[in-house]
N, C-alpha and C positions, 0 to 999 in steps of 0.2 A: 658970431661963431656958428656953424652949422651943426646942429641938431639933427640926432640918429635916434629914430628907432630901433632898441633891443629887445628882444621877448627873452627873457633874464630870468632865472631862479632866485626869488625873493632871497635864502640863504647863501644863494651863489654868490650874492651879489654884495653881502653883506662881507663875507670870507674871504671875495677875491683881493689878490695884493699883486704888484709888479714887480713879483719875484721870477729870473730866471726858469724855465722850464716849466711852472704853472700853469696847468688849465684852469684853475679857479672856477672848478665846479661841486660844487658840495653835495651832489645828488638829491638835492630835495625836489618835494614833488608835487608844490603848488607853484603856478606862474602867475606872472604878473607884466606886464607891460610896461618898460621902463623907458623914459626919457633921458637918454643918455647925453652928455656934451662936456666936451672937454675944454678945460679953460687954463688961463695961467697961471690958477692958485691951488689947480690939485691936475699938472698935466700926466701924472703915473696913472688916473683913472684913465687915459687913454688906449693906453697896453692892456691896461688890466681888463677892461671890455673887450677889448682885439683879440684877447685870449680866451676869452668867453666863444665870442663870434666862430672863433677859428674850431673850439671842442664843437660846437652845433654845426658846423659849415657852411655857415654866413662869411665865407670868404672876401666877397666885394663888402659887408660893413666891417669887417676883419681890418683890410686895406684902407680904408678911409678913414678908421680911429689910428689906426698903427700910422698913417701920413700923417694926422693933426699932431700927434705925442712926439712925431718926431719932431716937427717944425714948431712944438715947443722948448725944443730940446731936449726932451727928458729921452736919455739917450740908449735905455735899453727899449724901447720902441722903435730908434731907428734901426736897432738890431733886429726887433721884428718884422718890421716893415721888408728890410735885407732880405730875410728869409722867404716873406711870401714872392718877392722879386727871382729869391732862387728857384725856388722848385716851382714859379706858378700858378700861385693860389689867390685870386682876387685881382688879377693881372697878368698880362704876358712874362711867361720864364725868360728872365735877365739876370744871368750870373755877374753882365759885368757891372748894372746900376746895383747887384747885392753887395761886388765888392767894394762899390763908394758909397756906400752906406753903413757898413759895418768898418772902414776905414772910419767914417766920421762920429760912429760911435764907440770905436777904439781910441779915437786922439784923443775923446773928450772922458775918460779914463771908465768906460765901462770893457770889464774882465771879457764879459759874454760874446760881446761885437770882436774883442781881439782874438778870441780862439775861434770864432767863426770865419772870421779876415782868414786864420791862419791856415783852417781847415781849405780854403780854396788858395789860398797860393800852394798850400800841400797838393792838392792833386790837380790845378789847371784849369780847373774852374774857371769861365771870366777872364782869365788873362794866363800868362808865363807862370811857368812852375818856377818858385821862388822859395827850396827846401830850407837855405840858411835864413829869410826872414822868416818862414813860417817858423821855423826852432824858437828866433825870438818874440816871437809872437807866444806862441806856445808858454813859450816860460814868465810874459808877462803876467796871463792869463793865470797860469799855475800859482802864481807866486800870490794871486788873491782868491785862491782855492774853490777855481773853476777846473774840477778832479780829470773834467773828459780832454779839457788841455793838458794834463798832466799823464796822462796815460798815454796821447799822441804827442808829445814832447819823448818820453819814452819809447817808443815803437821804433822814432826816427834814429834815436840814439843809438838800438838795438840793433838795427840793419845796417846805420850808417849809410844810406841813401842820400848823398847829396849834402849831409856835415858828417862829420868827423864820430866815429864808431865810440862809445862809451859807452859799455856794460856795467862799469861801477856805479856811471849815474841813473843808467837805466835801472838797473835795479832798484837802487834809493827810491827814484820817484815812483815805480810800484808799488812798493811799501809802504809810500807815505799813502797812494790812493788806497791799497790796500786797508791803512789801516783805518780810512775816513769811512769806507766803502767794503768790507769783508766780503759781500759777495758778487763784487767787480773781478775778470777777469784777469785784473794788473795782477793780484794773488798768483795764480798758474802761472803768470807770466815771471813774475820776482822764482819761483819756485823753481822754473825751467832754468831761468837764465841764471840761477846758482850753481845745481847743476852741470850744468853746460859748462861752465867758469871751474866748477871744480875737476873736468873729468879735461880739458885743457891743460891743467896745471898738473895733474898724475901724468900726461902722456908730456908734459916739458916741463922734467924737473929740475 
């Protein structure tokens, strides 16, 4: 297995986890030089280094851990990997290898990779705009309380863009992010779209 040099925060390093959305940097302020490598009996330290790499902008050893974690399998790396494939980072911008990457970390029941799948069949990203799978995409994601699927499961609800207009449910899933997340946006949004729902019903009564 190929062995990476990281220049790693001793504390960083002890903290870091391959949780979603983590940089796993604990700001401390001595360094140390870490032999990093990823293996088959702890392949989440893969990520969890790539997320390190990614806060410093070590981008190319970003991409080289985030390829080893995925081709472990450990499947919220290949949702990272996805991502540096999207926007570009440690490799050439490929929206369509991000959406066969977060497709294979959505089958393999990571929430992350499914609202990210969703987010590019939602705007065309990579391929065809595909509004009714990203909804159920979205509500996969939602339903294991990944909040930013749930809030863009909502949106789409709310415009009716491409599936079927629901304000009852839109609203709902505000509320729920709302109430995971108080100072999320879905809040104004549940608030408007009461509102709006009520001043509907005075003018057709």
């Amino acid at each position: 297995m190929r062995r990476i040099a990281l220049i790693l925060f001793t504390a960083a390093l002890a903290a870091c986890k391959p949780t979603a959305g983590s940089s796993a940097d604990s700001g401390a302020s001595s360094e140390e030089i870490v032999d990093a490598s990823c293996s088959t009996s702890a392949p989440g330290e893969c990520r969890a280094f790539a997320l390190i790499a990614i806060e410093r902008g070590k981008d190319r050893t970003a991409f080289a851990l985030a390829s080893q974690g995925c081709e472990l399998r450990h499947w919220p790396a290949c949702k990272t990997l996805g991502w540096l494939h999207e926007v570009g980072r440690g490799t050439r911008r490929d929206p369509v290898r991000a959406r066969a990457l977060y497709q294979r970390g959505c089958d393999n029941g990571d929430p992350g990779s499914c609202k990210s799948l969703a987010v590019l069949m939602d705007t065309g990203a990579g391929g065809a705009v595909d509004r009714p799978a990203a909804a159920r995409l979205y509500s996969r994601a939602c339903d294991a309380r990944e909040w930013g699927a749930c809030s863009n499961l909502a949106n789409l609800l709310a415009g009716g863009d491409g599936i079927p207009r629901d304000i009852p449910r839109a609203i709902e899933l505000y509320d729920r992010v709302c109430a995971a997340l108080p100072r999320e946006r879905a809040c104004e949004h549940s608030r408007a779209l009461r509102a709006m729902s009520a001043q509907d019903a005075s003018a057709n009564p």
